[in-house]
C-alpha positions in Angstrom: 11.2 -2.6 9.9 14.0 -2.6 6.9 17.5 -3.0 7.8 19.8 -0.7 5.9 22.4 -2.5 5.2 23.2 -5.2 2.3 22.8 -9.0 2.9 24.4 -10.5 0.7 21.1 -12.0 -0.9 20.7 -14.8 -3.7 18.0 -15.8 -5.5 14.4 -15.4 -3.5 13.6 -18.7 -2.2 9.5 -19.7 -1.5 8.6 -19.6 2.5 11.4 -17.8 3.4 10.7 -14.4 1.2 7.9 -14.8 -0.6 4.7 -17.4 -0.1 2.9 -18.5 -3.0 -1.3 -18.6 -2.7 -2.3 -22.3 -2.8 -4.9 -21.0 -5.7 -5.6 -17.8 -7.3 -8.3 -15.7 -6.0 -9.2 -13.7 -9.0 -7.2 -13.9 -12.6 -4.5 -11.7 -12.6 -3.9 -10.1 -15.9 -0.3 -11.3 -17.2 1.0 -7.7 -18.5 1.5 -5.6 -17.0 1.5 -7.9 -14.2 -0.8 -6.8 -10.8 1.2 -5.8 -7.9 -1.0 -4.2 -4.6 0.7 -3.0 -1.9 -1.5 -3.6 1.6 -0.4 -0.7 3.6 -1.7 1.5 6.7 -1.0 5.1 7.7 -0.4 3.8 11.0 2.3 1.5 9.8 5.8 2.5 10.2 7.2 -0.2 8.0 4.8 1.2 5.3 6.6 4.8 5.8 9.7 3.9 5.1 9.1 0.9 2.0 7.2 3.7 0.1 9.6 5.3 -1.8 11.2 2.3 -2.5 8.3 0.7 -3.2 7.8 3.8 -5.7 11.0 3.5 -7.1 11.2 0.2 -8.2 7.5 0.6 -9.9 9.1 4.2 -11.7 11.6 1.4 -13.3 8.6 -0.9 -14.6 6.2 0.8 -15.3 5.8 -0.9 -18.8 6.0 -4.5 -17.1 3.2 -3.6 -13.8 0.8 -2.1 -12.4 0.6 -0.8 -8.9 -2.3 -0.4 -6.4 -2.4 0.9 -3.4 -4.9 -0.5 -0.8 -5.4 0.7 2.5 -5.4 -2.9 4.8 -8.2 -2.1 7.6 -8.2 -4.4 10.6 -9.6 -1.5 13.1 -11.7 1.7 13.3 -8.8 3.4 13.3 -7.4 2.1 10.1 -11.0 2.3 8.8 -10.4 6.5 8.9 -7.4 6.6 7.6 -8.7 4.4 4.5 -11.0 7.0 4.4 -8.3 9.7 4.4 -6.6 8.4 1.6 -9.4 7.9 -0.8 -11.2 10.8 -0.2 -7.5 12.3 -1.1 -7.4 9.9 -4.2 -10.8 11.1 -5.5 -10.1 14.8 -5.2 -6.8 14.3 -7.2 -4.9 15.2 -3.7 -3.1 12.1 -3.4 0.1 12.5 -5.2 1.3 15.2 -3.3 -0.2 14.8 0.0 0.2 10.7 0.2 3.6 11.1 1.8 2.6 14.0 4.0 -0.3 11.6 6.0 2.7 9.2 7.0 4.8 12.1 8.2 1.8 14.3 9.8 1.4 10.6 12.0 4.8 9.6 12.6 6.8 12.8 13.2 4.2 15.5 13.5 1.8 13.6 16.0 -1.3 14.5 14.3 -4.1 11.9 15.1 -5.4 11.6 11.5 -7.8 8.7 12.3 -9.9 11.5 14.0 -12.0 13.3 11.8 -11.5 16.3 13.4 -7.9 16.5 13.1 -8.5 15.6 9.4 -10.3 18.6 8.6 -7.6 20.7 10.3 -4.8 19.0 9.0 -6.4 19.4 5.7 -6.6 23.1 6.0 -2.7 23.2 6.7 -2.3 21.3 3.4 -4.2 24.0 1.4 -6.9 21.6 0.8 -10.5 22.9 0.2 -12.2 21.6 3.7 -16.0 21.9 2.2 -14.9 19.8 -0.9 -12.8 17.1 1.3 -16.3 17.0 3.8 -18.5 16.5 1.1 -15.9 14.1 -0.8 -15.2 11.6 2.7 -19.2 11.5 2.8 -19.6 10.5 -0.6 -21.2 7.1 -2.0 -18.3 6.5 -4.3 -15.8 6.9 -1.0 -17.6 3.9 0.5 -17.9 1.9 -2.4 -13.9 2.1 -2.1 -13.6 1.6 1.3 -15.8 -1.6 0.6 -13.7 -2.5 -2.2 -10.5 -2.3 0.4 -12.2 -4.4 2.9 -13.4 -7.1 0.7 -10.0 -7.3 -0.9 -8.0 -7.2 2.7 -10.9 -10.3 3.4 -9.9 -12.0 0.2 -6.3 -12.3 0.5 -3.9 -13.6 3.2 -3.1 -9.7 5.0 -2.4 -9.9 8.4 0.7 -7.5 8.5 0.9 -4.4 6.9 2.9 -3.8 4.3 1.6 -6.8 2.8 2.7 -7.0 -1.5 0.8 -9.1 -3.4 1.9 -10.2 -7.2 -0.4 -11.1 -10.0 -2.9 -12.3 -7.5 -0.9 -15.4 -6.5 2.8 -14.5 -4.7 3.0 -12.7 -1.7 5.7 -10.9 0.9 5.6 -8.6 3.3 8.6 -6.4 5.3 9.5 -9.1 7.8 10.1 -11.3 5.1 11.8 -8.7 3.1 14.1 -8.0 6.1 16.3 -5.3 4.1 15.3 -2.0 2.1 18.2 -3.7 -0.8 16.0 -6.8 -1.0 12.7 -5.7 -2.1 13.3 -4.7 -6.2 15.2 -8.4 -6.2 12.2 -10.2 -4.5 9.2 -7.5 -6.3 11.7 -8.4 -9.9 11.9 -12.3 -9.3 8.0 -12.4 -8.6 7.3 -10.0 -11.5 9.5 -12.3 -13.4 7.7 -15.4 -12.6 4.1 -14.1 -13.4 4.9 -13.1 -17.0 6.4 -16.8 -18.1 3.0 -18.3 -17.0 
């Protein structure tokens, strides 16, 4: 969870907020440089680093790219990827994205049950027989299989996890304060494009 408050923070320092991949995974285009946020509907942390995670990329948006990937350790998490590409691919996701986090963590709805998808859907003004035939869809589990080999591939054991160009990483608890992250996500961005 982010504090609020400032820290007084310096420079980012490796180990202590961000951890550098031992090698690449996959090349990383060097502009705009790659960053993927790891995140869950489940995760609180995730909630509240959204909009400032949204912010920061509104102020680059010629220097990255930003990808959201739902991390999925559980069946649970596995239906709330599904939620948000089935969302994604029926060009729902912009204005519902924030509404998922808030129907879970102040409205109680149990999205990771289909059945309170489809009725939660509904609320939203969403067309239920296109979202049905949309979260049963081939091209919805090719990117549920995307999100699962790529939570495989890199080091995600926390949600939100941020990877950068394919090689840094942080995540909240390293982050420790809502003030930190464009410093941390800026010095990382930074780093990339002098390679």
């Amino acid at each position: 969870m982010f504090a609020l408050q400032s820290s007084g923070y310096a420079e980012p320092v490796l180990g202590r907020d961000f951890l550098e991949l031992e090698t690449t995974v996959e090349p990383s285009p060097v502009t705009p440089v790659e960053v993927i946020e790891f995140f869950s509907y489940e995760c609180r942390g995730c909630y509240l680093l959204g909009p400032d995670l949204d912010q920061w990329f509104q102020s680059n948006l010629n220097r990255v790219d930003l990808a959201l990937v739902p991390h999925i350790s559980n069946r649970r998490s596995l239906e709330l990827a599904r939620l948000y590409y089935t969302l994604l691919l029926m060009g729902e996701l912009t204005k519902l994205h924030y509404h998922v986090f808030r129907a879970i963590h102040d409205d109680g709805w149990a999205l990771w049950d289909t059945s309170e998808q489809y009725k939660w859907v509904e609320t939203q003004g969403v067309n239920l027989d296109r979202f049905r035939e949309t979260l049963s869809s081939d091209l919805l589990d090719q990117r549920v299989s995307e999100s699962l080999r790529l939570s495989e591939v890199y080091p995600v054991s926390v949600t939100p996890t941020i990877m950068v160009g394919r090689r840094f990483w942080t995540t909240a608890s390293m982050i420790q304060s809502r003030d930190r992250l464009s410093p941390i996500l800026d010095y990382l961005v930074d780093r990339m494009r002098r390679k």
